[in-house]
N, C-alpha and C positions, 0 to 999 in steps of 0.2 A: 390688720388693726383690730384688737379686739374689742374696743369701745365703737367701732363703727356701728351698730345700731342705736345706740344711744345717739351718737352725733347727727346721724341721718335724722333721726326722731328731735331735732330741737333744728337742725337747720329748716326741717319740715314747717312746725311750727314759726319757727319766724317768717317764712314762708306767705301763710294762709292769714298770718298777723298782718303783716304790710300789704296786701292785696286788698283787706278791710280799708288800711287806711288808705292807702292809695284809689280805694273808689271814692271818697269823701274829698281826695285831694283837688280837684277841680271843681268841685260844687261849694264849697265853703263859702268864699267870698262871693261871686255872682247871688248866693242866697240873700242878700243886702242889696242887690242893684236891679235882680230882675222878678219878685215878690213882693208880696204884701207884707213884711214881715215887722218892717217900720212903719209902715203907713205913707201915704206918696207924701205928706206933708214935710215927713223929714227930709233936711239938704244933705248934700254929696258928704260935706264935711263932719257932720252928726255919723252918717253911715258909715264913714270910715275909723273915726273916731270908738264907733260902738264895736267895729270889726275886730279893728285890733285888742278891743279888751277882751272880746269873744276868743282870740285867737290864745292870749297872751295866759287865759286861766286854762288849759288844759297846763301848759307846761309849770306854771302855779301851783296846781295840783299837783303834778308828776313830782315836783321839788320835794313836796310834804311827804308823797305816797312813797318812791321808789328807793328811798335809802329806809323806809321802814320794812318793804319789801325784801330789798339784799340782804336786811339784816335777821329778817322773819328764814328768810328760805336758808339762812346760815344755822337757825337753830332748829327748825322744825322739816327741812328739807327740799329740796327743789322744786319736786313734783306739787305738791299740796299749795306751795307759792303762785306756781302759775295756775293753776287753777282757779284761784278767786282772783287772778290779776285776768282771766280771761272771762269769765265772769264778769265783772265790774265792766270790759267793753264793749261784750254783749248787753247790756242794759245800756250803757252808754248813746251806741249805737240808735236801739230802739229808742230812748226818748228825744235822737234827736230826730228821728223821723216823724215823731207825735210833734214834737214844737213845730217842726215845718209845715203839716199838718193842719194844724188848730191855728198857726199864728200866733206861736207863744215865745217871745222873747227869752222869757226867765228860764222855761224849760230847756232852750238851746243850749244858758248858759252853764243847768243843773247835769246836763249830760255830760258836759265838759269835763267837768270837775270831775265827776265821775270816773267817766274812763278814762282824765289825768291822773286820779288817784291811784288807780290800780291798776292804769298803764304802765308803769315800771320797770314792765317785765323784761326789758331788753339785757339789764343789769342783771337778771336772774338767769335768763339766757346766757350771759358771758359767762357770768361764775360757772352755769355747770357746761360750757365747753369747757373753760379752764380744768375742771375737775377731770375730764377726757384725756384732755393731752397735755403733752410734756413742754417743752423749749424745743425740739427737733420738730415742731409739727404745728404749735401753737401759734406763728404769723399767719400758718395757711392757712387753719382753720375758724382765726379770727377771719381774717380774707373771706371765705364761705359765708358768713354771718353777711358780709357787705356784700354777695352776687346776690343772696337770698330776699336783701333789701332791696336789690337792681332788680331780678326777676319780680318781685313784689312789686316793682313800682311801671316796671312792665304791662300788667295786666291790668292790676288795680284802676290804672288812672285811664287806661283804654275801656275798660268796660264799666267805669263812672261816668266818665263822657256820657256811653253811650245807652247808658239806662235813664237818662235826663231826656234823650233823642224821643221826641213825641210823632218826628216822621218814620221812626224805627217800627213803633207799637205806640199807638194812642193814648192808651193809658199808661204811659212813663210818667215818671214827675220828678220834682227834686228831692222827694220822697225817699224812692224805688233806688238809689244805689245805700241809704244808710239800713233799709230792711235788708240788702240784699249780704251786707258786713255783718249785720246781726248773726245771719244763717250763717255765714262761713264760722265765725269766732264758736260761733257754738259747734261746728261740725269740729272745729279745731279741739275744743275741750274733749270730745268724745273720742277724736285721735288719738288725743294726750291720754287720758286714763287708760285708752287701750293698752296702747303700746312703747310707752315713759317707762324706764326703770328707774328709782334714785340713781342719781351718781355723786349724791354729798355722804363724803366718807367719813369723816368726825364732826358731828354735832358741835355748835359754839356758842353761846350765850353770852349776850352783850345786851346792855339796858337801850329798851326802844322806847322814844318819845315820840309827839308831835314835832318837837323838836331839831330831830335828827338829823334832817335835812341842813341846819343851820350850824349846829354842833359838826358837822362831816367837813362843810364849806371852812370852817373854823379850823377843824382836824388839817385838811387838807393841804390848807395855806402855811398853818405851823410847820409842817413835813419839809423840812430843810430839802433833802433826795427827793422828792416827790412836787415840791409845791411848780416846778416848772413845767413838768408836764403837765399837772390840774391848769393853770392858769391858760397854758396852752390850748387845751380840753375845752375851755373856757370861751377865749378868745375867738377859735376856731367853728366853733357852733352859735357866738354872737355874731358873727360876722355871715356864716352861714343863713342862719336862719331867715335875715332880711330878703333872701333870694329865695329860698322854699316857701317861706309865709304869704309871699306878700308878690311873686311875680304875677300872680295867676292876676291879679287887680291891673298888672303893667299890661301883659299881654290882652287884656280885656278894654283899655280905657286906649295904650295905643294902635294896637294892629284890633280890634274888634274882634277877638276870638270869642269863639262862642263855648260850650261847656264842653263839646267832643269834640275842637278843637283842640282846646287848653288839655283835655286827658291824652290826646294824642304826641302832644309836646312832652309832656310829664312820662308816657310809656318813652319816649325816644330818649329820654333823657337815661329812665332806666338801663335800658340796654347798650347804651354805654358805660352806666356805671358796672353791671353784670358781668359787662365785656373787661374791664380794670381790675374789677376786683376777684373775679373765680378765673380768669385766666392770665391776662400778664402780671398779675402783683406774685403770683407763685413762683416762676421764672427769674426773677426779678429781684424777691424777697432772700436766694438765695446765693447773690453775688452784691448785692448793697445793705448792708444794714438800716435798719429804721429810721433813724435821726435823720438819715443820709436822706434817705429819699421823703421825709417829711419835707425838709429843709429846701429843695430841689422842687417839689412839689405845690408848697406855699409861696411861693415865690411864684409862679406861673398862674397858678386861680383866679387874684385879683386884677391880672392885666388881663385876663380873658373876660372876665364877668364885664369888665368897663367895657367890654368894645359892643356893649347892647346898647350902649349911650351913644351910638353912635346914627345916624337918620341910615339905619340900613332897612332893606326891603324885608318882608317873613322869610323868604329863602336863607338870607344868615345868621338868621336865628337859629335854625337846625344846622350849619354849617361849624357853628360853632361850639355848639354843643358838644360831639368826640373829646374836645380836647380841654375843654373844663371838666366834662364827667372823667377822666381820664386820668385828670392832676387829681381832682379831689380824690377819687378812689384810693389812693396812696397814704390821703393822711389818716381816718381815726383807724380803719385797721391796726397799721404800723404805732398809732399813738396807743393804743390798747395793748399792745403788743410791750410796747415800754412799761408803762404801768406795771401788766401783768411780769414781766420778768424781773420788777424792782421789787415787788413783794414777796414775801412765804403763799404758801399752798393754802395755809390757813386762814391766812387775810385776803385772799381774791374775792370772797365776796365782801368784805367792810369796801376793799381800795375800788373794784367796779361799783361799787354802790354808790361813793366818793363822786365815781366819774360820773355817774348818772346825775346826778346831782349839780352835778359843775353844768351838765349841757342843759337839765331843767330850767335851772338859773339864767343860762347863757338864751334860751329862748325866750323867757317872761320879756326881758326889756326890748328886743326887736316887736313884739307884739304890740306894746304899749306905745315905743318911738314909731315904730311903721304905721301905726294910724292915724297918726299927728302927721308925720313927714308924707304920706298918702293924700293928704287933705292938701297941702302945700305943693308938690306936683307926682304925679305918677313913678316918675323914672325916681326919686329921692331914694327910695330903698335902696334901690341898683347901687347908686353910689356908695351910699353906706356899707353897703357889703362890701366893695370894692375895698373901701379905705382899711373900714377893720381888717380886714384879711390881710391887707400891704402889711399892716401894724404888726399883726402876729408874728409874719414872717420876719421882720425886723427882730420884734422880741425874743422868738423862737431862737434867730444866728447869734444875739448878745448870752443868751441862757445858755448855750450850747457852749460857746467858744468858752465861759466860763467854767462849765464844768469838760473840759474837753476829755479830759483821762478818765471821768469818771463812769462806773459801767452801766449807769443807767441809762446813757445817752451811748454808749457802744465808742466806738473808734472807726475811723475811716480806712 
């Protein structure tokens, strides 16, 4: 494969990107229940309340930033994209470690935005794998993208834990894992300039706004061929998100997990997704087509995620885990995978920008419902996930059976 260094050097990078976040991923919320950061006078229900709006603007941002991003890296190039989208995390990073710091609310929130805005880059990422590969190769190595996200979520949330651990090294704090995301993203940029080749082959020019984000959601939904898989895109990470955002509060309020606990859950998590996605979805990718095993696979998440609602002990908690990380790995791959082969070569980055943008959106309102439904009882998120998800899959086999013959949804 002659683009294999190219694609090694962006699987890389997504890499050391999700290891960043995934060290923040367990310290986010406890930063509201075991700090000063409210003040002790504020109730449960203020802090949750305030969480979720914390949680709800990075993806806010992301909405604004990442379809100005696909559309930046369409006209001026790949490489020069992620660059100031890694950038922008880097500082992210570091001020959220100064708010926590100083006890500065506004600051948490200014970080957000921040590295929402020029977090992006995942969308920049897809375009220039697509630009790598063809339709013979392009499920797998969308698949790559998701083990890089499992390995990432591997480490990241295991040694977030355990940089908060003050019986590890004294001077830990809640601090020490957003300094330590700083360093990597910035180790990442200096990878990247090393050893990034462009791989955007015709330059495109398209008018970019603040806008665009709202104008693409518009585009999107117009796109007679396309609007079922966005809505899907949609759906799928609305429904998601209420289980990524907002467990670590579940597992905190019911089982008492503590912060390298919760990264401990969060790495087991990964590696079942790691395990889905870089090894059976290849296997797998080449005797079922997409739709097929979306369809198969949505159908089985939301009866998984409900069985956390059930009075089970911590053991099946992790029991159950394989087999949700397992179902999910199958869908935004494959759903990428649809996308990218209903478009031209020249619209991969508008139509991944598109999708970026669908899941932005799709994250803002989990953020803002989960900290209202938080305040009301713990496990509420859970359900919601649960339901949206049942939902999708329903809408997903009415979209499908509709267009059955048609070849953006494949044939069985």
């Amino acid at each position: 494969m002659k683009n294999k260094p190219a694609l090694i050097t962006l699987l890389f990078i997504v890499f050391i990107d999700m290891v960043g976040i995934g060290i923040a991923l367990p310290i986010l919320p406890l930063v509201f229940f075991e700090t000063s950061i409210l003040g002790t006078a504020v109730s449960d229900t203020v802090r949750n309340t305030i969480l979720g709006l914390l949680i709800a603007s990075y993806p806010a941002a992301q909405f604004i930033g990442a379809p100005i991003l696909g559309a930046l890296s369409d006209k001026y190039g790949r490489k020069k994209i992620l660059l100031i989208s890694l950038a922008g995390s880097a500082i992210g990073y570091t001020l959220f470690a100064l708010g926590i710091f100083i006890n500065n609310i506004y600051i948490l929130f200014a970080s957000r935005i921040i590295d929402g805005f020029t977090g992006g880059n995942i969308s920049v990422v897809r375009s220039a794998i697509a630009d790598v590969s063809d339709k013979t190769n392009k499920v797998k190595n969308f698949g790559l993208i998701g083990m890089m996200f499992g390995f990432g979520f591997i480490i990241g949330p295991f040694i977030g834990g355990k940089l908060t651990d003050t019986d590890l090294v004294s001077w830990f704090s809640y601090t020490t894992p957003f300094w330590v995301a700083a360093i990597l993203v910035t180790l990442n940029i200096i990878f990247l300039t090393i050893f990034f080749k462009e791989t955007l082959k015709a330059k495109i020019h398209r008018k970019i706004t603040i806008l665009t984000g709202f104008f693409d959601i518009k585009k999107g939904f117009q796109n007679k061929a396309l609007r079922p898989i966005y809505i899907t895109v949609f759906l799928v990470f609305f429904g998601w998100s209420f289980y990524t955002m907002l467990f670590q509060v579940f597992l905190y309020e019911r089982f008492s997990f503590t912060a390298a606990e919760i990264g401990m859950y969060f790495a087991y998590v990964g590696i079942w997704i790691a395990i889905a996605q870089g090894i059976i979805i290849r296997p797998v990718s080449n005797k079922v087509n997409p739709a097929k095993l979306i369809r198969y696979a949505l159908f089985c998440v939301p009866f998984i995620i409900s069985i956390y609602l059930l009075p089970i002990e911590r053991m099946w908690i992790y029991v159950i885990v394989p087999f949700m990380a397992i179902s999910f790995g199958f869908i935004m791959p494959n759903l990428s995978t649809l996308l990218s082969n209903a478009v031209s070569e020249s619209e991969q980055g508008e139509a991944l920008g598109i999708q970026q943008s669908m899941l932005s959106l799709a994250s803002i309102l989990p953020g803002l419902l989960g900290g209202v439904s938080l305040a009301i009882h713990p496990s509420l998120p859970v359900l919601l996930a649960s339901i949206t998800l049942f939902a999708t899959w329903v809408y997903f086999m009415m979209a499908f059976k509709a267009r059955y013959s048609k070849s953006v949804f494949g044939s069985d």
